[in-house]
C-alpha positions in Angstrom: 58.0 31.7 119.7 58.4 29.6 122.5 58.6 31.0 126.5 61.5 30.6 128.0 61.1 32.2 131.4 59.8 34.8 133.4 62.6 36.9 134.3 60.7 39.4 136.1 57.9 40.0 138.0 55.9 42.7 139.3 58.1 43.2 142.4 61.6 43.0 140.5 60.5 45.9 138.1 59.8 47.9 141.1 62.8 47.4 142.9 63.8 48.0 140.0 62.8 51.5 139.4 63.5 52.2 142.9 67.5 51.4 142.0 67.2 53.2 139.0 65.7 56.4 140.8 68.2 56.2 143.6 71.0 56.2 141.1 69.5 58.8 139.0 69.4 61.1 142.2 72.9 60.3 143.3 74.9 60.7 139.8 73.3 64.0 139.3 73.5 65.4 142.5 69.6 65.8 143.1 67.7 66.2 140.0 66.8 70.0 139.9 68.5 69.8 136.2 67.2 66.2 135.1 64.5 65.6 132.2 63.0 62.3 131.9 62.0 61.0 128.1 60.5 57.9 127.7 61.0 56.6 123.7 57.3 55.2 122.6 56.2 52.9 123.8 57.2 51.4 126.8 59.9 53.6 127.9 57.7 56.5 128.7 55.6 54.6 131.2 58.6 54.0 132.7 59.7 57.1 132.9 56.7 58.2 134.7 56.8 55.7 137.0 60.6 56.8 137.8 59.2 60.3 137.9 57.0 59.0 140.2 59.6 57.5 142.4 61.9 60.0 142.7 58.8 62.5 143.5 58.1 59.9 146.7 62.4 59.8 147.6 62.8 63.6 147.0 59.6 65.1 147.4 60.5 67.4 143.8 58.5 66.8 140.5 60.6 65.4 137.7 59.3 66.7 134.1 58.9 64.0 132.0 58.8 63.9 128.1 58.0 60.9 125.0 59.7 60.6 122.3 58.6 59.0 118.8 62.0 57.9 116.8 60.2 56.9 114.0 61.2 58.9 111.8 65.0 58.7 112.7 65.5 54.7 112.3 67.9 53.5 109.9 65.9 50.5 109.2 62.5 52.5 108.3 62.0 51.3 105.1 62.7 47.6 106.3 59.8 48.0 109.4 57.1 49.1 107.3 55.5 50.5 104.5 53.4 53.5 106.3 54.5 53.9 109.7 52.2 55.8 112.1 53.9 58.7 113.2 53.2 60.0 117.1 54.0 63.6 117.8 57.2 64.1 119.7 55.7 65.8 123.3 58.4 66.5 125.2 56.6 69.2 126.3 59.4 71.0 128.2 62.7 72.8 126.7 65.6 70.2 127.4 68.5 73.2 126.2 71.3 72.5 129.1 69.5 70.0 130.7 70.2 66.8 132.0 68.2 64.5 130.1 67.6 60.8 130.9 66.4 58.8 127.8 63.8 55.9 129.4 63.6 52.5 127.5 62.7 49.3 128.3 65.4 47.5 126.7 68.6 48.0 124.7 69.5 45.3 122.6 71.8 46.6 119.4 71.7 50.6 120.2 70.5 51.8 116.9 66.9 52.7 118.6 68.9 55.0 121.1 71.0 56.2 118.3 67.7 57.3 116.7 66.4 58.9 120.1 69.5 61.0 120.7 69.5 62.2 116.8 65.3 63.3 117.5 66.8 65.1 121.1 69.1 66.6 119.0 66.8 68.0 116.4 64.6 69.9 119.3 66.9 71.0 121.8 70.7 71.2 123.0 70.6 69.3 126.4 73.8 69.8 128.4 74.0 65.9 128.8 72.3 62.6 127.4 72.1 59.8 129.6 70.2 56.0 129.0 68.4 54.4 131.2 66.8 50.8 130.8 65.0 48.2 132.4 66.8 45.1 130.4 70.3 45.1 129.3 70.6 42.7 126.5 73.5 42.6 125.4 74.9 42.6 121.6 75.2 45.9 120.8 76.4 47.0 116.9 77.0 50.4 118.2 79.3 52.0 120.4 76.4 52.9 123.3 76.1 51.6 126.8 73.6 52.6 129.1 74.0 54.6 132.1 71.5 53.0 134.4 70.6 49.2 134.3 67.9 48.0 135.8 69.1 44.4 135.2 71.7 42.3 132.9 70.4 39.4 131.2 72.7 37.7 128.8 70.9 36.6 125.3 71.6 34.9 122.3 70.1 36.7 119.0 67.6 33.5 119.2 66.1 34.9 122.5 63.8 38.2 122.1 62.9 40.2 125.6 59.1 40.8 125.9 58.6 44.0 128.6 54.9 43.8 130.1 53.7 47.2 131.4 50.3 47.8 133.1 50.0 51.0 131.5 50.1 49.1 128.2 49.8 45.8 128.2 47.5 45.4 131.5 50.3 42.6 133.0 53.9 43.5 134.5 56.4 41.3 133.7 59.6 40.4 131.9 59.5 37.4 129.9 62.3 35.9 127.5 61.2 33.6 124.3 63.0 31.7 122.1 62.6 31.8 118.0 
């Protein structure tokens, strides 16, 4: 794959997450109710660091979960052979809660499809909401996140690389082309 361009840097993901926390705040009226889970791998980083922000804007401690969806793909057999399987550690009961699934980016929906069917199987939250660093674009589903953190128009030759300190010891949004 060939880079394309950097389409976001250390300071654009945190102004980011500052956008997204503000608008998490706002839409539900403070966010005594809200649950943050961050889908493995890069959307629970995020999560915490949204956690984090929100702590810093409303001085109140967000819970935050991870989810694996593994097990709830729909392409499965096509990804591999013996997937490795993390343990779902939400750690908190989401019944009638306001939960905010974290990704880094949505692209066809299916992996958010697969994250509200694993929510579904542990709890009865009151509301499901998506939040996600990278809009995409081309979804094959009828999903739409909730809060964006920013638009960027692909073709299906382009992929969307998310670089997080926590994981990948670089921030940064790059796009390649196949």
């Amino acid at each position: 794959m060939k880079l394309k361009a950097k389409i976001m840097d250390e300071k654009a993901i945190n102004r980011s997450i500052t956008r997204l926390s503000h608008e998490i705040i706002e839409r539900n009226k403070g966010v005594s109710e809200v649950v943050l889970i961050g889908i493995r791998t890069r959307g629970v980083p995020l999560a915490e660091r949204i956690a984090s922000k929100i702590k810093e804007i409303e001085e109140e401690v967000v819970e935050v979960g991870s989810l694996d969806i593994t097990l709830y793909r729909d392409d499965l057999s096509k990804a591999n052979d013996a997937p490795i399987i993390n343990k779902n550690d939400v750690g908190v009961d989401i019944n009638d809660k306001n939960i905010i699934l974290v990704d880094d980016v949505i692209f066809t929906g299916r992996t958010v499809r697969a994250a509200m069917d694993a929510l579904i199987d542990i709890g009865r939250p009151k509301t499901i909401q998506l939040a996600v660093l990278v809009d995409r674009g081309h979804r094959e589903l009828p999903i739409r996140p909730d809060y964006i953190g920013k638009n960027v128009p692909t073709s299906r030759k382009e992929v969307i690389s998310v670089n997080l300190d926590e994981v990948d010891k670089d921030n940064g949004v790059l796009i390649y082309e196949k």
